[in-house]
Each structure stands twice: as structure tokens, then as C-alpha cells.
C-alpha positions as CSV (number, residue, x, y, z in Angstrom):
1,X,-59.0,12.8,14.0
2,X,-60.5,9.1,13.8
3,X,-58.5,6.9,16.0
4,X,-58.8,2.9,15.3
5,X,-61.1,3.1,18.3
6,X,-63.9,5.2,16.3
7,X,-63.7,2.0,14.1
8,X,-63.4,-1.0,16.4
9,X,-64.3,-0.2,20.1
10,X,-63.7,-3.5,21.0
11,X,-59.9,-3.6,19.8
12,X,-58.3,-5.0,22.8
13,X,-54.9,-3.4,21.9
14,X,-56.0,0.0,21.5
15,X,-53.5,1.3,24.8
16,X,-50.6,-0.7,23.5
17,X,-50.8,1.0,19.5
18,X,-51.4,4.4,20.7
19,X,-48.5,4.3,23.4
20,X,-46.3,2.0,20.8
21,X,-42.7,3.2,20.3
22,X,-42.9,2.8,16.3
23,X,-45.1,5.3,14.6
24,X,-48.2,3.6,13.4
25,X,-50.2,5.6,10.6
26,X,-53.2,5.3,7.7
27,X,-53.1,7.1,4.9
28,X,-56.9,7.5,2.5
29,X,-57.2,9.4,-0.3
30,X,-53.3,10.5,-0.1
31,X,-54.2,12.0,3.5
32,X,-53.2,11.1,6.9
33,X,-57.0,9.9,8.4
34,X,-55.0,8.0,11.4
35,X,-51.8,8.1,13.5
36,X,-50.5,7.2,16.9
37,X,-48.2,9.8,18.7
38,X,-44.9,8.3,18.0
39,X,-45.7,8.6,14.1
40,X,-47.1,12.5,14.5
41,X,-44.2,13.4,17.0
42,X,-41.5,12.1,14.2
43,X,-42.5,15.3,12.2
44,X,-43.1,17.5,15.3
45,X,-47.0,17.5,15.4
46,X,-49.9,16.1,17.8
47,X,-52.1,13.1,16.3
48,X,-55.1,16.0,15.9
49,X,-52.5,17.9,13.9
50,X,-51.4,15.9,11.5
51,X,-55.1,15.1,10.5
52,X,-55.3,15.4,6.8
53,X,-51.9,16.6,6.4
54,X,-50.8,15.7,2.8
55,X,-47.6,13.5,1.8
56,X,-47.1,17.4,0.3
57,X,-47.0,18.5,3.9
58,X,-44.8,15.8,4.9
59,X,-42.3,14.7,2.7
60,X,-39.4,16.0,1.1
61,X,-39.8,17.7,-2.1
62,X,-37.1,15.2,-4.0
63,X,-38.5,12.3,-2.9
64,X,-42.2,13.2,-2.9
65,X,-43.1,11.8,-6.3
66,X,-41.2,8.5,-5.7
67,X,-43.4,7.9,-2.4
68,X,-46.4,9.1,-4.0
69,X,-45.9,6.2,-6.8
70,X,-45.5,4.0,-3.8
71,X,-48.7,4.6,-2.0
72,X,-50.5,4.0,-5.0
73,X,-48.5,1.1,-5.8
74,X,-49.6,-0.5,-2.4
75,X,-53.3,1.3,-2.4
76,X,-54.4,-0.4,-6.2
77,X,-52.7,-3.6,-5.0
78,X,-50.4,-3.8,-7.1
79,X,-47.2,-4.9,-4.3
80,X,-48.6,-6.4,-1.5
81,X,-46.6,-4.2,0.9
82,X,-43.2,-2.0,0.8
83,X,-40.3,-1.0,3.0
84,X,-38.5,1.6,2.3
85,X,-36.6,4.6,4.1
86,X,-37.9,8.2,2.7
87,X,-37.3,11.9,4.4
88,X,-39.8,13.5,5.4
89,X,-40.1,17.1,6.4
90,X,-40.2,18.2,10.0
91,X,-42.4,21.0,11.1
92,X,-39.5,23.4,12.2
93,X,-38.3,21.8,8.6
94,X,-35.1,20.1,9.4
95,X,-35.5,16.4,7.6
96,X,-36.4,12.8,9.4
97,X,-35.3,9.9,7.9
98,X,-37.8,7.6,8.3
99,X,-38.1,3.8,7.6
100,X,-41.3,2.7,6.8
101,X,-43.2,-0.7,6.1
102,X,-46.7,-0.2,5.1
103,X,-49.2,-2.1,3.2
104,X,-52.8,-1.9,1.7
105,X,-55.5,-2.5,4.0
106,X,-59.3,-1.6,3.8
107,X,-60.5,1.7,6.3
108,X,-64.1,2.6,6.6
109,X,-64.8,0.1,3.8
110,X,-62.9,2.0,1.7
111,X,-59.0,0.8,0.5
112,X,-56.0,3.3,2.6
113,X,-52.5,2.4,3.4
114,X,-51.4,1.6,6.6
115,X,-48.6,0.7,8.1
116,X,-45.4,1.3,10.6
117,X,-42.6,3.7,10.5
118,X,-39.3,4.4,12.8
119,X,-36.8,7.5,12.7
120,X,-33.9,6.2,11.4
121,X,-32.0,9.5,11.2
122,X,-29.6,8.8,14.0
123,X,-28.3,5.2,12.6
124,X,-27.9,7.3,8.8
125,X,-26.1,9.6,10.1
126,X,-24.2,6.8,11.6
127,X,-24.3,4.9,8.7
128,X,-22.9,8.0,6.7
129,X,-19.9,8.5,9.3
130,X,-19.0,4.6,9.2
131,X,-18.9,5.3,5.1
132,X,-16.8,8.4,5.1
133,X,-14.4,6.5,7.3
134,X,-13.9,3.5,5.5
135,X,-13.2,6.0,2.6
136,X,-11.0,7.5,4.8
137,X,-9.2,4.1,5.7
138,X,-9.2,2.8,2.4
139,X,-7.2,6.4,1.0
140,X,-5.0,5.9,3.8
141,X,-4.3,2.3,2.6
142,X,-3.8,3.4,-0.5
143,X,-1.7,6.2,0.1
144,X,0.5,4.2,2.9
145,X,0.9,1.3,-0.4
146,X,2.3,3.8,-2.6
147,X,4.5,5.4,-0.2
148,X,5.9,1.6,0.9
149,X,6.2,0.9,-3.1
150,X,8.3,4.3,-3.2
151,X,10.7,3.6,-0.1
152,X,11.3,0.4,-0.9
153,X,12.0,1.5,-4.8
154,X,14.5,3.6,-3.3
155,X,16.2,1.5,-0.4
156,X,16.4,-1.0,-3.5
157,X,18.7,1.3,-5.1
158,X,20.5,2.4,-2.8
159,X,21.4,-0.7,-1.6
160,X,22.7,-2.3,-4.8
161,X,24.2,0.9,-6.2
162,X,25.4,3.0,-3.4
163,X,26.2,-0.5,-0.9
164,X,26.9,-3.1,-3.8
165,X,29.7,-0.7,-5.4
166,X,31.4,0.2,-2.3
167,X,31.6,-3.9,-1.8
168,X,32.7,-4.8,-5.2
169,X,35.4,-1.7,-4.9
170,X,36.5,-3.8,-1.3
171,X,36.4,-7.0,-2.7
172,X,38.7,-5.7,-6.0
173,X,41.1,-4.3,-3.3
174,X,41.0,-7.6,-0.9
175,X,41.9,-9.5,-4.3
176,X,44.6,-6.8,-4.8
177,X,46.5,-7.5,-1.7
178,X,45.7,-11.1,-2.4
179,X,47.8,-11.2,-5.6
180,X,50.6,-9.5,-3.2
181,X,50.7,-12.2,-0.8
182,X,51.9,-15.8,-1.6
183,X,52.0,-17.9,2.1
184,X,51.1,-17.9,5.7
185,X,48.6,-16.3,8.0
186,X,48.0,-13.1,5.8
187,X,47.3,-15.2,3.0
188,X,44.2,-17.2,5.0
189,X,43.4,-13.7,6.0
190,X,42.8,-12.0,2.6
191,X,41.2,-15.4,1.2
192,X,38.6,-15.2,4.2
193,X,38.0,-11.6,3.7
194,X,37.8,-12.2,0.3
195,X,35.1,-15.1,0.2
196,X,33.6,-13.2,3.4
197,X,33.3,-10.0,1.2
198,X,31.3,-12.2,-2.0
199,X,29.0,-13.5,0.8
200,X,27.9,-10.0,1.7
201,X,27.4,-8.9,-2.1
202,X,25.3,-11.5,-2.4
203,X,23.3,-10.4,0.3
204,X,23.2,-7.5,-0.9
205,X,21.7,-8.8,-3.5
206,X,19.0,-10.4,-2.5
207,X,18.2,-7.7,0.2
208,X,17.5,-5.9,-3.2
209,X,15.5,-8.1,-4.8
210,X,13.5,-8.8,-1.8
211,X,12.5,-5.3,-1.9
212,X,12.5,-4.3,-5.5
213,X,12.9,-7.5,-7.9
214,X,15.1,-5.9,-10.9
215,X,13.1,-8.1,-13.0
216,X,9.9,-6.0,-12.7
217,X,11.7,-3.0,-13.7
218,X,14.0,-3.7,-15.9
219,X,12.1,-6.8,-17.8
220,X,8.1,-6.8,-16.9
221,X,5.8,-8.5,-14.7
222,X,5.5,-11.6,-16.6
223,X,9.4,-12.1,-16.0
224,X,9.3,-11.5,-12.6
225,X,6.8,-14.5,-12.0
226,X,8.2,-16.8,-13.5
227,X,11.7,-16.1,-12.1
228,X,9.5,-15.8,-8.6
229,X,8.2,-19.2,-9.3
230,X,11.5,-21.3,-10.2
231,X,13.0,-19.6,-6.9
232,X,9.7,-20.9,-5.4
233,X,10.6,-24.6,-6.8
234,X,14.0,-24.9,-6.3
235,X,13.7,-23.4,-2.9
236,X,10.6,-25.3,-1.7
237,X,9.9,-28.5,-4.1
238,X,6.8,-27.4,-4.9
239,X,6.0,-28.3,-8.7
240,X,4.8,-24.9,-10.5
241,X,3.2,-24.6,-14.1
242,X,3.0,-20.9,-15.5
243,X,0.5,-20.6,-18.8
244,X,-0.2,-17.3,-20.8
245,X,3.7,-15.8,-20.2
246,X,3.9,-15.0,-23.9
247,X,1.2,-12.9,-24.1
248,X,2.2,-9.3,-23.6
249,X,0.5,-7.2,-20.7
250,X,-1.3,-3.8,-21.4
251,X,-0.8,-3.1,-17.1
252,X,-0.1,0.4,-15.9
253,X,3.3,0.2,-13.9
254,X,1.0,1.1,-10.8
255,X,-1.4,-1.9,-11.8
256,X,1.7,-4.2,-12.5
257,X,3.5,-3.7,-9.1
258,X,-0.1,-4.5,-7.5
259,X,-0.4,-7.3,-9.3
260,X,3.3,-8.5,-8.6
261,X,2.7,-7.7,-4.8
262,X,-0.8,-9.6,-4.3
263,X,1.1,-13.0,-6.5
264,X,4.1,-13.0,-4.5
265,X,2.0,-12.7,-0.8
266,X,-0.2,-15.4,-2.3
267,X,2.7,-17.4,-3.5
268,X,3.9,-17.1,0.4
269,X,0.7,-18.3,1.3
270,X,1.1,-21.6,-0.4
271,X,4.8,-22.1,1.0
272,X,3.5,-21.3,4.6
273,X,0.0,-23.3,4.9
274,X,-1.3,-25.1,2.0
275,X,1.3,-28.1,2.1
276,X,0.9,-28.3,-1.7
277,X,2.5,-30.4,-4.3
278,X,2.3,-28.3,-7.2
279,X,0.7,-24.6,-8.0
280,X,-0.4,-23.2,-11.0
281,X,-0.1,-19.7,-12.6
282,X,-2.6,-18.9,-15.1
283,X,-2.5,-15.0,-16.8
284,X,-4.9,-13.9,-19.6
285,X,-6.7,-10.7,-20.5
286,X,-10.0,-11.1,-21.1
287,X,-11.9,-8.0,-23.0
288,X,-10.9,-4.8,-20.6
289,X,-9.4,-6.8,-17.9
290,X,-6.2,-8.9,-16.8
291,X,-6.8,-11.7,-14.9
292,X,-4.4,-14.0,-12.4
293,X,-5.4,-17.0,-11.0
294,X,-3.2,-19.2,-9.1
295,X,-4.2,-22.5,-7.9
296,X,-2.6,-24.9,-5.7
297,X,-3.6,-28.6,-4.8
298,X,-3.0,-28.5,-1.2
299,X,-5.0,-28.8,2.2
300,X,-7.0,-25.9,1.9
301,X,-9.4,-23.8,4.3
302,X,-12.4,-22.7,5.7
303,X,-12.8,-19.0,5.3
304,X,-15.2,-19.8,8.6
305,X,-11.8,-21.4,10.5
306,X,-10.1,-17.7,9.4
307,X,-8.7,-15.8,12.5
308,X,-10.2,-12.1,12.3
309,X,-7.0,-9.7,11.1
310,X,-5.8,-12.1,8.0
311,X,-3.8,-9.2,7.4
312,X,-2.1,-11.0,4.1
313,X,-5.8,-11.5,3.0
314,X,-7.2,-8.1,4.3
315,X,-3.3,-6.2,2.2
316,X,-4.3,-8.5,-1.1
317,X,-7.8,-7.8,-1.1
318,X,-6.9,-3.8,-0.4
319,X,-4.7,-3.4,-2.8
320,X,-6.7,-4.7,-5.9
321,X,-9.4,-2.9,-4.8
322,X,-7.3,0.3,-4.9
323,X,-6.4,-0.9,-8.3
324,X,-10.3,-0.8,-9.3
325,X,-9.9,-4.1,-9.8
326,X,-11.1,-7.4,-7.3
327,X,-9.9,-10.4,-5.6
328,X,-11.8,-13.5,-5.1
329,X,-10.7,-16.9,-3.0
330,X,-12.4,-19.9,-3.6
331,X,-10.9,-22.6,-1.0
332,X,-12.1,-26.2,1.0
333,X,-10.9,-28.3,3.2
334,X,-8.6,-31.2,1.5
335,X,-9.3,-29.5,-1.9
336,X,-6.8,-26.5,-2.6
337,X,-7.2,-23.1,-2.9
338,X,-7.7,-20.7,-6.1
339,X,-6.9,-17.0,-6.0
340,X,-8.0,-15.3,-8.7
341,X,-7.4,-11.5,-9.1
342,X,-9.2,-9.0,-11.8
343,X,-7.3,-5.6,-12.8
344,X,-8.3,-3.1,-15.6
345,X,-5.9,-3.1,-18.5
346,X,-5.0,0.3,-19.5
């Protein structure tokens, strides 16, 4: 085989390219006419073996016409150079991924190819594992969402109808005795159990809702924002606008709940940082898709300033992605934040 020394004795790095841990090659007339050992040992053969071996020889037969194209793309100049990752063939035939970054160049005054290559097969199988494993995570996720939406669907219930009955059947028996006593100490008594006994309903109540809002069952998702938004105000003075709430939603329930869930964390994310003034609910559909956005005008953020683990951020982004939809947050310093969430409609 011709080494780079057969054409230029006086190459100084000669020693360095033949004991070079990248694979260094030249291809002419679609056959190998040059390579150091690190390229011939990535398919199992000696430098004087591979000599006029054929891309045939040594690549993959699916990929074989789409690396042919590129040599000749490269050898009649028509890209300057390419990188790319093919699979070539091994000689005891298992396959190499190999990346390679090669370019026209002219050899024995005619044009060849020549360039660099590295086996890349470890970091793709790497690559493939990391992959399969966010998969796996992102399933999990999913699966772990639906099963919280499920428990907390029926500790909703069973908390306002199992707990809330037995309550309302004590308070009808504390007013009972009530009726039964006119003055002194057993009087106070039964009033303090009495108003003790409404207290608990009503945290009953909004132990319910906190899990489950009624509202998303029993009247839709548009409902449940804006009942979610005047709590918001009257709880936290925050000025809220909601536009597009007569407009009816084509949302799976699945979809809706999502939706509902990634509002209401970034609703809580506006009470707990933003220091806003006022925050604004836009929903629309726009051809196949639903879109949120809520705004607020407060102090906003640096996504850079972000500790690692946002894990409100990380459970909203998660979750419209398991919806197929996406989640976007545009935000700056001194300038408010925008969440805007896309969801497929049915």
C-alpha cells in the first residue's frame, strides 16, 4: 500500500499520522489507496490489508449508497467537506460506528477523498442507553401523574362524602341537643361544639378542593380558572384578567386536568416569587391546538439565576409533554414572566 511517505518523503509528520489515535484514510477511485493503523484496525485489518478494499467491503449494506453519494459529493466538489457517523462492517462482521470528517483533496495529481474517522460505537451505545432511559423516566413520570390524579380523585371523595356526611350528621345532632338546652355551661358547650363542628366542615372542604376542585368535574376547566383566579385575588390582591372563557374547550378530560395542574402550579408561582401586580389569563384554540398563556407583570427571572431541580418547572414542563403538547417560559429581569402552554385538542 502507498503510504503519504511514497508521496512526500520530506513530510516531517509522517511518525505522528501513522501512530495517530484517529484513523486517518484516502479513498481514489472509491478504493482505499491510503490508511494509518488506527483507521485499518477500526474494521479489524492491517494498513496492507485494507489496500483497495472497496466502501462494498467496508460499509454496511443500508447505508452503503448514502456514503457512496457522499464521497462523490466531496470528490466532484460539490461540499467542500462532510461529517458524518456511518457503520461500517468489521471483518469478523459485527458493525463500527464510525464518525468521520473527510474532504476532497488531490492524491498523485489525481482528486481522492481524504480525511479522519473515530469509532464512536461505545458513546452510541451510550447514547442509546441514556435514550432508553429518559423514555424510561418520562413513562414513569407519566405513569406516577396519572396515578397521583387517581388517588387524589379518590381521597377527594372520600373526604367530602364519606368525612363531610359523618360531620354534617354531628353537627345536625350538636344542633339537636342545642334546641334541648336553654342556659348555663352545657349551653356554651353545645354552641362551641357547634361552631367548632362548621369550622371542620369547612375544612373539609377545602381539603377537597385542594385535591380535586369540584369545579373541574362537575363544571369544566374554564370554570375552574376562573373560580382559581378570584380565590387568587381576594386571597392575595393580585389584579387578574381572564379572556377567551366563553369559548368552549374541545380537551380530553386527561388533557384538561394537565392543563388545570400546569395553570394552578404556575398561578403559585406568581403568588410565591414574581411580586406581581396583576396576571393575565389568556385561552384560545388555534387550528388543532389549545393554547394558555398567563402573564404576569412582576420582577421576573433569569432562567441562567435558576437553581438545578426547579422541580415546579421540570413537573409543568413534564406533564405537557406527556400530553404531546409543550411549554414555553419567556421571562427577564424587572419585566414579568409569560408561560405559555400548547395542548392538542381532541
Amino acid at each position: 500500500m502507498s503510504t503519504l511517505g511514497d508521496e512526500a518523503p520530506d513530510i516531517p509528520f509522517q511518525a505522528i499520522i501513522e501512530q495517530s489515535l484517529a484513523g486517518i484514510y484516502i479513498m481514489q477511485d472509491e478504493r482505499f489507496v491510503y490508511s494509518n493503523a488506527t483507521w485499518a484496525a477500526m474494521v479489524g485489518y492491517t494498513p496492507q490489508e485494507l489496500e483497495n478494499k472497496t466502501l462494498r467491503d467496508l460499509v454496511a449494506p443500508d447505508m452503503y449508497e448514502t456514503v457512496l453519494h457522499r464521497y462523490y459529493q466531496r470528490l466532484n466538489g460539490e461540499v467542500p467537506s462532510l461529517r458524518f457517523v456511518t457503520r461500517g462492517l468489521h471483518r469478523d462482521g459485527h458493525v463500527v460506528h464510525i464518525e468521520i470528517h473527510g474532504s476532497r483533496m488531490m492524491f498523485r495529481g489525481r482528486p481522492a477523498v481524504g480525511g479522519v474517522g473515530i469509532d464512536v460505537s461505545e458513546r452510541m451505545v451510550r447514547d442509546a442507553e441514556l435514550q432508553r432511559s429518559r423514555e424510561q423516566l418520562q413513562q414513569l413520570t407519566a405513569y406516577t401523574n396519572q396515578k397521583l390524579e387517581e388517588q387524589r380523585l379518590t381521597f377527594a371523595r372520600d373526604v367530602h362524602d364519606m368525612l363531610g356526611g359523618m360531620l354534617t350528621a354531628l353537627k345536625m345532632d350538636v344542633t339537636r341537643i342545642a334546641r334541648r338546652v336553654d342556659t348555663g355551661e352545657l349551653r356554651e358547650l353545645t354552641d362551641g361544639a357547634l361552631g367548632l363542628t362548621q369550622n371542620i366542615i369547612e375544612t373539609v372542604k377545602a381539603i377537597s378542593e385542594s385535591l380535586r376542585p369540584s369545579a373541574l368535574d362537575h363544571a369544566g376547566l374554564v370554570v375552574a380558572i376562573a373560580r382559581d383566579l378570584e380565590e387568587f385575588t381576594a386571597r392575595s390582591g393580585v389584579q387578574h384578567a381572564l379572556t377567551g372563557e366563553e369559548a368552549p374547550l374541545r380537551l380530553s378530560p386527561r388533557r384538561a386536568i394537565a392543563v388545570y395542574r400546569i395553570f394552578h402550579e404556575g398561578l403559585t408561582n406568581v403568588a410565591r416569587h414574581a411580586q406581581a401586580q396583576r396576571v393575565e389569563v389568556t385561552l384560545s384554540e388555534h387550528d388543532d391546538w389549545f393554547v394558555m398563556s398567563l402573564r404576569d407583570d412582576g420582577r421576573g427571572f433569569l432562567p441562567s439565576t435558576l437553581a438545578p431541580g426547579c422541580l415546579g418547572l421540570l413537573s409543568m414542563a413534564e406533564r405537557a409533554r406527556a400530553t404531546g403538547g409543550e411549554l414555553t417560559i419567556d421571562s427577564a429581569a424587572g419585566q414579568g414572566t409569560q408561560l405559555v402552554l400548547k395542548v392538542p385538542l381532541l
